[in-house]
C-alpha positions in Angstrom: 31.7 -13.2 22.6 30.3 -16.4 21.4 28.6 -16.6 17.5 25.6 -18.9 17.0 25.1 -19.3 13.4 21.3 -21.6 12.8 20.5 -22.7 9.8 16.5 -22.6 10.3 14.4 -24.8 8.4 10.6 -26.0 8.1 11.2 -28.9 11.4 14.3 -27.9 13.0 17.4 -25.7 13.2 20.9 -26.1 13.2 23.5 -25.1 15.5 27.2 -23.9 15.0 29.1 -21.9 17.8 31.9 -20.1 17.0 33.9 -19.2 19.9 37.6 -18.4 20.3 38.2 -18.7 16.3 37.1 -22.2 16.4 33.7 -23.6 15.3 31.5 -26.7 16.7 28.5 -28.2 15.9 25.8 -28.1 18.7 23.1 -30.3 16.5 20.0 -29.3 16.3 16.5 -28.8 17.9 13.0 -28.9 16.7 11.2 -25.6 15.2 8.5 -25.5 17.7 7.9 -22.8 20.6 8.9 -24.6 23.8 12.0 -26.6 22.2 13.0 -22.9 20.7 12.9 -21.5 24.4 14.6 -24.6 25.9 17.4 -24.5 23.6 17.7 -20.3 24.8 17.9 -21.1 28.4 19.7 -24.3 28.0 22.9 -22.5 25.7 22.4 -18.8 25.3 23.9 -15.9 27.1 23.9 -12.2 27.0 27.1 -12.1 25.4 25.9 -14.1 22.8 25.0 -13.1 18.7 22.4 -15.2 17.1 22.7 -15.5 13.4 20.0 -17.0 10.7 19.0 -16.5 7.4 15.9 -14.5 6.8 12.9 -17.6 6.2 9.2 -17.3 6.8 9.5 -17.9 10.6 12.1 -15.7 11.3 10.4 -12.5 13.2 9.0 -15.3 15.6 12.0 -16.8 16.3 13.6 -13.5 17.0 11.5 -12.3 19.3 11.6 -16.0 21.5 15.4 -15.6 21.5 16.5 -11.8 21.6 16.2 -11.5 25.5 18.2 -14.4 25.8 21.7 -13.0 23.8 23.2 -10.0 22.8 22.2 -9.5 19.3 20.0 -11.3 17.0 21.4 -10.9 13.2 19.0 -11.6 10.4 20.9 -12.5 7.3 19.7 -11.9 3.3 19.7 -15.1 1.9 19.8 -13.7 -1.8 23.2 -12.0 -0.6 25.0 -15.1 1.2 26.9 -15.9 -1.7 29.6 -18.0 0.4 26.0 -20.2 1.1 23.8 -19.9 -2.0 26.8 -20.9 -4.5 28.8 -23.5 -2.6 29.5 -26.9 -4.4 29.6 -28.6 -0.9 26.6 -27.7 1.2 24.9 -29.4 4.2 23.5 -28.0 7.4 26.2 -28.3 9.7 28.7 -26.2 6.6 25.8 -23.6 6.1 25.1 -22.7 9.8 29.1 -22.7 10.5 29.3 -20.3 7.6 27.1 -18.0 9.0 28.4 -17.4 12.4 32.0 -17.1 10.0 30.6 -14.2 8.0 29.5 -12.5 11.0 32.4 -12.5 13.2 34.1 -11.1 10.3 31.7 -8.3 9.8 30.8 -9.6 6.2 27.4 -10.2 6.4 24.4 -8.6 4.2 22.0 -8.3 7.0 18.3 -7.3 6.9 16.1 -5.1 9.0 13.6 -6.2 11.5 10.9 -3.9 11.6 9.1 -3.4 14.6 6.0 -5.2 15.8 4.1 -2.4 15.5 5.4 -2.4 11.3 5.3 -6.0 11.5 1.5 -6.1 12.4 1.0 -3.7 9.7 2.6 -5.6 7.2 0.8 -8.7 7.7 -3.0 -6.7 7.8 -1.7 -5.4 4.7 -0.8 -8.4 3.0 -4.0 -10.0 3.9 -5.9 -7.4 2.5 -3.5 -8.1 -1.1 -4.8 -11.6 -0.4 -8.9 -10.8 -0.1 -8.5 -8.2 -3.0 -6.8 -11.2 -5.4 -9.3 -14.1 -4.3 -11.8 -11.9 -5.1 -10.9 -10.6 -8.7 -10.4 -14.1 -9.6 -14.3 -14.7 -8.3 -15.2 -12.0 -10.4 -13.2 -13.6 -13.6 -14.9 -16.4 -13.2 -18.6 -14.9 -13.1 -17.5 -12.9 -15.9 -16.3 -15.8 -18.1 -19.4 -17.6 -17.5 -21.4 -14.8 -18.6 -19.2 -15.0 -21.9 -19.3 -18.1 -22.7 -23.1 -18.0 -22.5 -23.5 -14.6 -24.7 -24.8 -12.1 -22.0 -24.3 -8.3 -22.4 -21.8 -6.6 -20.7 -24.3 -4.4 -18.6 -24.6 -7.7 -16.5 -21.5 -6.3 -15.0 -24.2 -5.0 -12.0 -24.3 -8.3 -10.6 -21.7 -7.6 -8.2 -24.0 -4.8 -6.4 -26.0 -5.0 -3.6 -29.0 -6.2 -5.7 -26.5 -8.5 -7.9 -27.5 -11.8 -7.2 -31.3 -10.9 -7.9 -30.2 -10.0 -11.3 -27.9 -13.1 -11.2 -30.7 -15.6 -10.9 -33.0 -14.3 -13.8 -30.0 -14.8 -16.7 -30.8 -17.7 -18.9 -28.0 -19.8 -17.4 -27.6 -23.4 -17.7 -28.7 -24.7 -14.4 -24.9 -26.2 -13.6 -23.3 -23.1 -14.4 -26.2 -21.3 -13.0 -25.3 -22.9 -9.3 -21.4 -22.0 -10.1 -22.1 -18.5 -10.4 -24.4 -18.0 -7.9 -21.8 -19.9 -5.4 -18.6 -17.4 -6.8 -21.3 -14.7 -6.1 -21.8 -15.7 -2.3 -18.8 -16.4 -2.1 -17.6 -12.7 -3.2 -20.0 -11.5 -0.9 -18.1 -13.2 1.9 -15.0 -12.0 1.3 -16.2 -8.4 1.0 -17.8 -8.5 4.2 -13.9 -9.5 5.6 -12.5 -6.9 3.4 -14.5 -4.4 4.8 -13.5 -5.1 8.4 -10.1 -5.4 7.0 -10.4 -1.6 5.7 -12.1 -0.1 8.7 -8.9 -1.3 10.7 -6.4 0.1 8.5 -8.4 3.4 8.4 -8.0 3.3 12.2 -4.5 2.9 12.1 -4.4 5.3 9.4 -6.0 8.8 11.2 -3.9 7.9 14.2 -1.1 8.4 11.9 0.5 11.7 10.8 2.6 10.6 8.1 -0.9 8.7 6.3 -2.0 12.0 6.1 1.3 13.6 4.7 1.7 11.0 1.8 -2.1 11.7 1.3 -1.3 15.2 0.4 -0.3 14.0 -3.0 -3.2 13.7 -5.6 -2.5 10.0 -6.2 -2.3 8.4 -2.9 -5.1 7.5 -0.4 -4.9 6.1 2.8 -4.3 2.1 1.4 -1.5 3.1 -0.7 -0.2 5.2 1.6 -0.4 2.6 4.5 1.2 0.6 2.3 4.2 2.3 1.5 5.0 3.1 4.9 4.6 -0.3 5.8 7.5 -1.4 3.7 9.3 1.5 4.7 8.9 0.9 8.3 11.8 4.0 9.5 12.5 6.8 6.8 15.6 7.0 9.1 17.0 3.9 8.0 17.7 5.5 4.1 20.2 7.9 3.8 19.3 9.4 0.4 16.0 8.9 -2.0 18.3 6.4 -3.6 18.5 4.1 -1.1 15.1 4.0 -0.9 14.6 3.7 -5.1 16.8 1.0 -4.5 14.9 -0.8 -1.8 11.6 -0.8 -3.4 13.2 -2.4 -6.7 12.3 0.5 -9.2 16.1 1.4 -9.7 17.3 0.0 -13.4 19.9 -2.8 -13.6 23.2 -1.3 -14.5 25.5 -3.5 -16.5 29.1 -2.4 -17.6 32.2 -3.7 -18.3 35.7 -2.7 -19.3 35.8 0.4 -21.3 32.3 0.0 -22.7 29.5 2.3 -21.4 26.9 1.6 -18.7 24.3 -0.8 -19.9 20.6 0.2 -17.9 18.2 -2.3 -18.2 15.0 -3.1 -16.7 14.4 -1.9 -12.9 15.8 -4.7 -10.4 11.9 -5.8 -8.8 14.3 -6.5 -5.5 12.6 -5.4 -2.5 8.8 -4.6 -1.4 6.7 -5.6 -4.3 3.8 -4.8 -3.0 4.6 -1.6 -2.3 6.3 -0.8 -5.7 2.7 -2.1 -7.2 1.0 0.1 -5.7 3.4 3.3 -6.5 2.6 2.4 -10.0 -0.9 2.6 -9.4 -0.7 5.9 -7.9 1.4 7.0 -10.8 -1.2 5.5 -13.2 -3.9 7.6 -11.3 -1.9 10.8 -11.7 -1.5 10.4 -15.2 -4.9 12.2 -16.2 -4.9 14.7 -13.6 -3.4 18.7 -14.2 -0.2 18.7 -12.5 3.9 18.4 -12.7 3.6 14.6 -12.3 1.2 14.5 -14.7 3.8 16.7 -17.1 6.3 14.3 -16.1 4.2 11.0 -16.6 3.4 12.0 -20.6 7.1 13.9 -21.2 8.5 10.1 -20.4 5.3 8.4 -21.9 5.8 10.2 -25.3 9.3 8.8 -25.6 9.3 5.6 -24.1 5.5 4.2 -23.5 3.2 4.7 -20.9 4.2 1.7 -19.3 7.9 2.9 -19.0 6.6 6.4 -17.8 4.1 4.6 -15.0 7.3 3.3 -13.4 9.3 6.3 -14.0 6.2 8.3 -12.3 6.8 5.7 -9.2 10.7 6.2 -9.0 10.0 9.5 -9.1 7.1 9.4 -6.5 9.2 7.4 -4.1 12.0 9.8 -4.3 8.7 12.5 -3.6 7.7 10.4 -0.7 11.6 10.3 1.2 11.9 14.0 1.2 8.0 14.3 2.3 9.2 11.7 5.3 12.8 13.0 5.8 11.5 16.9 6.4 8.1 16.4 7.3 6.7 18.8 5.1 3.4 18.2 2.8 3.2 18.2 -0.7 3.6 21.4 -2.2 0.8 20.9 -4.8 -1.7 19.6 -2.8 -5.6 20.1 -3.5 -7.2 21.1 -0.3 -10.4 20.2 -1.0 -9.2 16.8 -2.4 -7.3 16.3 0.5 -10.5 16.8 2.8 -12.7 14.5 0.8 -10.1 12.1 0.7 -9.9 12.6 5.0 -13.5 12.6 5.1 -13.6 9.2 3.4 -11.3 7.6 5.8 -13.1 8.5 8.8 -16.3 7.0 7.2 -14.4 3.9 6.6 -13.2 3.9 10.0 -16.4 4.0 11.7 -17.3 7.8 12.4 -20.3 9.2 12.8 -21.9 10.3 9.5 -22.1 14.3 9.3 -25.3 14.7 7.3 -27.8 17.2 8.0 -25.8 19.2 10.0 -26.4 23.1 10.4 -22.5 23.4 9.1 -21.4 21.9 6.4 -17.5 19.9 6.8 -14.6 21.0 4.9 -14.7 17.8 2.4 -17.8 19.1 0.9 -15.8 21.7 -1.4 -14.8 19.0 -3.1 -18.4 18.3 -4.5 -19.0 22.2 -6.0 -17.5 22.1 -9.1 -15.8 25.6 -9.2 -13.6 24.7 -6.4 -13.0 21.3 -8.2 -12.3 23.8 -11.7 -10.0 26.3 -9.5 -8.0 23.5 -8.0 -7.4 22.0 -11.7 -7.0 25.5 -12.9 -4.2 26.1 -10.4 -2.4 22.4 -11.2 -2.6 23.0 -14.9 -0.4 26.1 -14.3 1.9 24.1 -12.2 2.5 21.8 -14.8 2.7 24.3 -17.6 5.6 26.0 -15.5 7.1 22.6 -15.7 6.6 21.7 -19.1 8.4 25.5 -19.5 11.1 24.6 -17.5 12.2 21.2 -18.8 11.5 22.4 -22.5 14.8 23.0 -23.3 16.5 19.9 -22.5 18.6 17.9 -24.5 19.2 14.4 -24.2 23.4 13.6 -24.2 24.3 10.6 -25.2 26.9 8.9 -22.3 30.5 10.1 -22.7 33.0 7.8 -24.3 35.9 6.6 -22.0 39.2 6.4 -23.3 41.6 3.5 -22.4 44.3 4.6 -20.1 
């Protein structure tokens, strides 16, 4: 078995083959689509492995050469120490080194998800995209209100009937023309947003495990889109840990000799957007009855809120892989939440409005406020159950290790 190790950049890629212990440079070929599937039928067989660092092209050029060799390996750049830290490095050294590290089984790899999770990644990201161009439009209407003293209740501009109340401020006409071209502007975007939204909510009530991560009080169908996006098969994490890990909310752990562990801020490694929006959910569940809730301000009371908001999402994450793992729903789930929250994705995804109906749907509990009051009534005992349970812990501090 032959390895091809290609050191993939912007223009081209270079080649090393390692094959009977010995490696040789093949050169290199041009990073476009026909020279890519040239160089596959010209060189590659099926007993071939393919090796390349992970880059911003990779999931294209793995699915132009997997039918062509045995085994496409993608490698974590952050993890090729032999490649990131050498003193002599060129092309031809880093591409040899790869196919090195993987005929001696020492390579960090990383997962390629499915097209299916790939497609889902990238609608997700655009969405990040729209929702960040358009906050920054809305800065920028907001600072020129400041900057020319208008109250605050001019915040209605961004409704449907904004730009009407846009054009009678007493604007400068410059910044006048400014705002009113962030405002059309915004307008644009939303219009893509929304079609970006009614497609996710599609893919969302096709989807089982949308619903289950919906269960929880916190989550809706974006977030939960989101995080199984990044997670792409539960399967692939053989504890919550792994998972923790993964999404970069497990603390850095620093210890040395006979001193004790060192933990530090959470790593960030992993699916940032994902972890985000876990810290959003946990932010939402903060003022809601419930154990998270308990758990949010029994954290928040001794380390901060914004400690406890990322304690909340570890925690939430750990939640989620035992939701995924055994299929089962949360076990404090608001029923009438939950149906509202259903009912509000099948609106966004394009189904028929119910109004008027002789029989009313199951989400409109959710607007008679003594179902909303028993539902709260029923959390609130939930979390004082846990704040009963947990009351009578003690922090230790960590054990001191004798030398031997």
């Amino acid at each position: 078995m032959r390895v091809i190790g290609l050191d993939v950049h912007r223009s081209f890629a270079q080649v090393a083959i390692l094959d009977q212990g010995v490696v040789k440079d093949h050169g290199r070929f041009t990073m476009e689509r026909e020279a890519v599937l040239a160089f596959a039928d010209r060189v590659l067989t099926k007993e071939d492995d393919i090796v390349l660092e992970a880059t911003g092209n990779t999931a294209v050029i793995v699915r132009l050469l997997a039918p062509f060799v045995h085994r496409v390996v993608i490698a974590n750049p952050l993890q090729v120490r032999a490649i990131a830290w050498a003193k002599v490095k060129t092309d031809k050294i880093d591409a040899a080194t790869l196919a090195r590290l993987h005929a001696a089984q020492f390579l960090p790899e990383v997962w390629m998800p499915p097209e299916d999770v790939e497609l889902q990644r990238r609608v997700i990201a655009e969405r990040t995209q729209l929702v960040s161009q358009m906050t920054r439009l809305k800065n920028r209407i907001h600072s020129i209100l400041h900057a020319n003293l208008m109250p605050r209740e001019t915040g209605r501009i961004f409704s449907k009937s904004g730009r009407a109340r846009l054009e009678a401020l007493p604007l400068p006409v410059d910044q006048m023309r400014m705002a009113l071209r962030h405002h059309d502007e915004l307008g644009r975007l939303a219009a893509e947003l929304a079609v970006i939204d009614r497609d996710l909510a599609q893919r969302a009530l096709d989807d089982p495990n949308v619903r289950r991560l919906m269960t929880i009080g916190g989550i809706n169908a974006i977030v939960a889109a989101s995080v199984l996006a990044a997670i792409g098969d539960i399967t692939r994490f053989a504890s919550p840990e792994k998972l923790v890990s993964y999404l970069g909310l497990n603390p850095s752990v620093h210890q040395s000799g006979d001193h004790p562990a060192f933990h530090g801020h959470i790593t960030h490694r992993g699916r940032g957007h994902a972890r985000g929006m876990l810290v959003e959910a946990a932010w939402s569940l903060a003022p809601s009855p419930g154990p998270l809730s308990a758990f949010f301000h029994r954290i928040s009371l001794k380390r901060g809120k914004q400690v406890a908001a990322v304690a909340t999402a570890r925690k939430l994450t750990v939640l989620v892989w035992h939701m995924l793992t055994k299929s089962q729903d949360y076990a404090w789930t608001r029923p009438a939440l939950l149906q509202y929250k259903l009912r509000a994705l099948e609106l966004t995804a394009g189904r028929a409005s119910r109004r008027g109906g002789n029989k009313p749907g199951p989400a409109r509990d959710y607007s008679l406020k003594t179902v909303r009051d028993q539902e709260r009534a029923w959390l609130a005992k939930a979390e004082h159950e846990y704040r009963h349970f947990v009351a009578a812990w003690r922090e230790r501090p960590p054990a001191k290790t004798r030398p031997a």
